[in-house]
N, C-alpha and C positions, 0 to 999 in steps of 0.2 A: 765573761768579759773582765769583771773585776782582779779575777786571778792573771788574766791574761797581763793588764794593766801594773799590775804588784810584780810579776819577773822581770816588764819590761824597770821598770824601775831601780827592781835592785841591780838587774844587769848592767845598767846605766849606772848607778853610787858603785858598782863593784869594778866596772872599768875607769872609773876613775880614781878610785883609791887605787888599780895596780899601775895606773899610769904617774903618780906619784912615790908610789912602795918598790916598784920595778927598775932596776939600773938600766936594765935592758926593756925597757915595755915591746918592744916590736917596731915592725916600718910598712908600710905599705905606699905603693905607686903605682898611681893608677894613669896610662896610658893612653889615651885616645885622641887618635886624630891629629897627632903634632901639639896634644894637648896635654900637659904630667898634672899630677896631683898628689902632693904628698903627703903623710899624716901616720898618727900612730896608728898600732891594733882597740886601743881603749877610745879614740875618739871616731873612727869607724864605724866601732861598734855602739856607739852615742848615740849620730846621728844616723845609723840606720835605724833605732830604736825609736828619735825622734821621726823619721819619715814614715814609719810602721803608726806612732800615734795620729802623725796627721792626715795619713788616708784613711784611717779607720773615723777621723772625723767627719772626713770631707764624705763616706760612706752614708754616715749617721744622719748628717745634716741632708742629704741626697734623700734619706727613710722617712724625713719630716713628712712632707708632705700627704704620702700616704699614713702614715701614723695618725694624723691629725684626723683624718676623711672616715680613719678606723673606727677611731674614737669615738668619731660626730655620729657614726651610724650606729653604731654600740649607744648611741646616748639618745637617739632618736628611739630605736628596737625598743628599749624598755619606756619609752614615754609610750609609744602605740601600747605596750603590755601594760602599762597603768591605764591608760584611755580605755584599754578595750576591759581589763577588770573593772572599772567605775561603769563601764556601760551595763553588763551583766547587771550590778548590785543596784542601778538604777531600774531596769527590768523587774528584777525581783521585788520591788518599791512599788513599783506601778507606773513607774514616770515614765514613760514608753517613750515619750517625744525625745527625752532628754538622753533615754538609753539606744536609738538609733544613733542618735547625732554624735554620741560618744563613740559608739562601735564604728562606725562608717568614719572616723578622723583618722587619719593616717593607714587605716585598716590595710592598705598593702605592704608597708614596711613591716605587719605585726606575720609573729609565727603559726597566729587562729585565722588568718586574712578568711579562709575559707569559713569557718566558723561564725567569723563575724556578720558577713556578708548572708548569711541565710537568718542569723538572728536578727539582724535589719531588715529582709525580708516579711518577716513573721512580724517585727512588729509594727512597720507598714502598713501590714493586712488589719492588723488589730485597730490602726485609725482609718479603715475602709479607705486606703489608697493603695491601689490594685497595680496603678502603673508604675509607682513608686518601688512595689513591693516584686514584680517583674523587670526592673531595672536594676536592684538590690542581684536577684537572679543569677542576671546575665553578667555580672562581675563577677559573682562567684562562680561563674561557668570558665570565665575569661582567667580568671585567678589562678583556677586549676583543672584543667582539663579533662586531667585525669577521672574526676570527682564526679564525673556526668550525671551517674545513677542517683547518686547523693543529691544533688542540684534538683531531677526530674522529679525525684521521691517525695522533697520538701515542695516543690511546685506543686504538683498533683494534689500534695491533702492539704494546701493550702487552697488551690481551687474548688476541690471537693467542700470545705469548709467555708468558702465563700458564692456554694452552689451554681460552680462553673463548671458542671457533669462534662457537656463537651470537652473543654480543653483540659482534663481532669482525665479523660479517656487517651485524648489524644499523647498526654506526657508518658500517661502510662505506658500505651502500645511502643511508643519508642524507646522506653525501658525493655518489653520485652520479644520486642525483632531482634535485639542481638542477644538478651539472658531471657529464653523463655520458662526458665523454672528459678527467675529472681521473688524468690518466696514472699518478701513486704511485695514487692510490686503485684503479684498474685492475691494478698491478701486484700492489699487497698482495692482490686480491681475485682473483687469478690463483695465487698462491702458497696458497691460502685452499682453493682450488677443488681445487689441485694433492694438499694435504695432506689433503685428505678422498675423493680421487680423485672427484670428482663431475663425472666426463666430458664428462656432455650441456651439464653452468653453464659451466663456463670454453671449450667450444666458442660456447658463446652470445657470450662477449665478445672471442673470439680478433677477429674482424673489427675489432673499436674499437681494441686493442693494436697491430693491425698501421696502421689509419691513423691513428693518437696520432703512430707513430714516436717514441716516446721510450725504447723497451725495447732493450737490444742485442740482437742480430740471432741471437746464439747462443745467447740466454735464451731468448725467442720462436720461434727453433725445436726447440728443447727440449720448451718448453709443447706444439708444436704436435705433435710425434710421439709425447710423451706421451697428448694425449688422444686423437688419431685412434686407437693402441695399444691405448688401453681400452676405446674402442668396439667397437672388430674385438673384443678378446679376452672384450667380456661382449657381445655382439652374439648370442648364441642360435646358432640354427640355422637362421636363416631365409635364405640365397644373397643373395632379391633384399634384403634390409636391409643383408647385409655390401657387397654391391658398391655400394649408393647410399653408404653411406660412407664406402669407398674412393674413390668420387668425386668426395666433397669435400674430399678431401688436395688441398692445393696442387701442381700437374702439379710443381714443382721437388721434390717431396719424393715422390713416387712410387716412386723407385728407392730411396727411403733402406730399408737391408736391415732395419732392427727392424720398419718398417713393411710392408715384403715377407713378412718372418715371420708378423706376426699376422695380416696376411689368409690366409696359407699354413695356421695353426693354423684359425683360423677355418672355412676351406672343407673343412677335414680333419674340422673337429668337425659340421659338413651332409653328409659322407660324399659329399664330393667328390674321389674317391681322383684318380682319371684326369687330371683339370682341373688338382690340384696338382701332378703327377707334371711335368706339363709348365711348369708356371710357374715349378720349382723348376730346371729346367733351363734354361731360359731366364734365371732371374738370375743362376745362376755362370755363364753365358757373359760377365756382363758382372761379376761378381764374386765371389769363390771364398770362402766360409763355412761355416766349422767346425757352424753352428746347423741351416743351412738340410741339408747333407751327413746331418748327425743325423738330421733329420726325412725326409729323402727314403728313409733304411734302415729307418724306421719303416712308410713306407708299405705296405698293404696291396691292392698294386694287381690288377689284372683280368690282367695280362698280367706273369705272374714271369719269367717267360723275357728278355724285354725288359727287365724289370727290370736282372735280372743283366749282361748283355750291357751296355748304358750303363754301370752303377756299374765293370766291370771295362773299360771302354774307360776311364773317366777316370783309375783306375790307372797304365793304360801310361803316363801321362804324370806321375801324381800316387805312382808306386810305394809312398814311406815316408812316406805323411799319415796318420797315425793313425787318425785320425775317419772318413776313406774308407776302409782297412784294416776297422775297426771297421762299419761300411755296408755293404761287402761280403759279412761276413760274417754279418749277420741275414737279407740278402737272400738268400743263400745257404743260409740254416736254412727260409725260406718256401719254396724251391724243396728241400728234404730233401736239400739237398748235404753229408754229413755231414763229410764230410773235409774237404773243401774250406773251408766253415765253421770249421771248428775250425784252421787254416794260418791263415787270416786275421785269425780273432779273438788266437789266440798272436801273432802278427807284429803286432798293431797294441798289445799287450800288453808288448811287448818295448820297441817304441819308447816307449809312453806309459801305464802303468799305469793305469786309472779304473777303479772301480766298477762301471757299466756293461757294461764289456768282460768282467771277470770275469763279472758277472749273467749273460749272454749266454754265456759259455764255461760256466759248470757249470748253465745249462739245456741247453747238448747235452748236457752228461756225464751229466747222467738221462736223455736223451733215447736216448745209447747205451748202458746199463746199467752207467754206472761210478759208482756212486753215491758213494766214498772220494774219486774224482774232484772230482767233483760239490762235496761237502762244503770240499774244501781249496780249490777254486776260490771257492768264497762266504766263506769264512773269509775266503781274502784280501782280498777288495772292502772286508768289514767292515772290513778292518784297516785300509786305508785312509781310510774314513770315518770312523773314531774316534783314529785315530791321527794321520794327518799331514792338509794343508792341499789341497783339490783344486787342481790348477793347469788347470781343464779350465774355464771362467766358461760351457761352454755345454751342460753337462747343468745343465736346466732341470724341472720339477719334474712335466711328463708323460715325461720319459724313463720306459721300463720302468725299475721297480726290481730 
């Protein structure tokens, strides 16, 4: 425009200096209408210059208005962008009250509106105002439409965190009627399943988690020996249900021992004494457990004799393991070995104090008429129980008491 303004000018000083320098400058006559008008070529050219300046003003002054409204809103935009960065760094602070009421001021004008409006959400929840913080929500839904999954995502593990399981499910599932392999939403609704233990749901969606691939590898088999665990362990007494179940563990996780366990529990509670007697020998061949040791002296099998014979062969090699010590000698109380019993249970007593072990020593000592016995032996256990920490993580909650 400035250059524009600089020709019209000189065009102007230069038709006037030829209108002075020139004998002849030019003529013009302009006709119209019974109407003459006569003048040089230099002054013409003047005032067409001058007409050229003043519609280009009358242009300009015409642009005010929107110019002005430009401005205003360019000058608003960056205040929302200061409001909403001072809300942030007041969040970061801890001032929660201070950083809603920052982010939520003007927050439509700002270019984070979405942004904002879920971190006033969240910090809503954090003053346990739930309706405030579902009103927060629904702006940011309103804000951008587009952002649905976004909006349900942050709802959900806000509900979930403020253990509102139902509508925590509910946001969810509407996340995944239209993406059902929306991987967070998978994972929240895995964690969802996990915390209400609801075995048979989060087995329904283990196949989607595993071909999402988006979950680490050590999460997802977690979930998965978690739930195959609470099937086998609330699975009844029905054989052929436990074993169709144990058939749908993934063959890599067959061998995992928590999963070996609950099937072991499992076929113990169908009074499948004989069948686990041997399953439980077959996995400490391939790996030696304090749990599985436990439950194998619990057994009440068909053939004690055999019994004993195994538990005291794994001895010779296993002599000062506590829990086989302790094995040995329940097995040893089923076959009326009384002595013998009671060397084993002392010996494994010696090494490793637990509750259990006493339990089991002053039920011989009634058993052999020493009732003082008896008493100081359970005293102890208790003492143990109430007094210090077990160091034993595998007396589990069917151990005899």
């Amino acid at each position: 425009m400035r250059l524009g303004l600089l020709i019209i000018v000189f065009l102007a000083i230069g038709s006037i200096a030829t209108h002075f320098l020139l004998e002849d400058n030019g003529y013009v006559l302009i006709n119209f209408r019974g109407y003459a008008i006569e003048m040089s070529v230099p002054i013409l050219v003047f005032l067409l210059a001058v007409c050229y300046l003043m519609l280009r003003f009358i242009v300009r002054l015409w642009q005010v208005p929107r110019q002005l409204g430009e401005a205003a809103n360019r000058m608003r935009d960056r205040r929302a962008g200061q409001q909403a960065t001072k809300g942030y760094i007041a969040l970061a602070e801890g001032k929660i009250a201070k950083g809603e009421r920052l982010l939520t001021k003007g927050a439509r004008r700002s270019d984070t509106a979405l942004l904002n409006y879920l971190a006033a959400a969240r910090s809503a929840q954090m003053q346990d105002d739930s309706e405030r913080r579902d009103n927060w929500l629904k702006m940011a839904y309103e804000q951008e439409p587009a952002a649905t999954n976004a909006v349900l995502l942050t709802q959900a593990e806000l509900q979930l965190q403020a253990g509102e399981i139902e509508q925590a499910l509910a946001s969810l599932s509407r996340i995944l009627e239209d993406n059902p392999d929306h991987g967070q939403a998978l994972k929240l609704l895995a964690g969802l399943h996990e915390q209400r233990e609801d075995w048979p749901a989060l087995e329904k969606i283990l196949p989607a988690l595993r071909k999402k691939g988006s979950q680490p590898a050590d999460k997802l088999e977690s979930w998965t020996v978690k739930t195959y665990a609470g099937l086998l362990r609330t699975g009844g007494t029905d054989r052929a249900a436990i074993e169709a179940c144990y058939q749908r563990i993934p063959r890599a996780l067959r061998k995992n021992l928590t999963l070996i366990t609950a099937r072991v529990r499992a076929l113990i509670k169908c009074g499948e004494t004989d069948l686990v007697e041997g399953e439980i020998r077959k996995a400490l061949k391939n790996q030696w457990d304090e749990t599985l040791i436990l439950l194998y002296g619990e057994l009440d099998t068909t053939d004690p004799a055999t019994h004993l014979r195994r538990t005291e062969a794994w001895l010779n090699d296993r002599p000062e393991d506590p829990m086989l010590l302790l094995t040995a000698g329940r097995v040893c109380l089923r076959n009326q070995l009384w002595g013998k019993a009671r060397s084993y249970l002392e010996s494994s007593l010696a090494i490793r104090p637990i509750p259990a072990a006493y339990n089991e020593l002053g039920q011989l000592m009634l058993k052999t008429g020493e009732p003082d016995a008896a008493t100081d032996a359970f005293q102890q256990g208790l003492s143990l129980i109430h007094g210090t920490t077990l160091t034993t993580p595998q007396l589990k909650a069917d151990t005899p008491d």
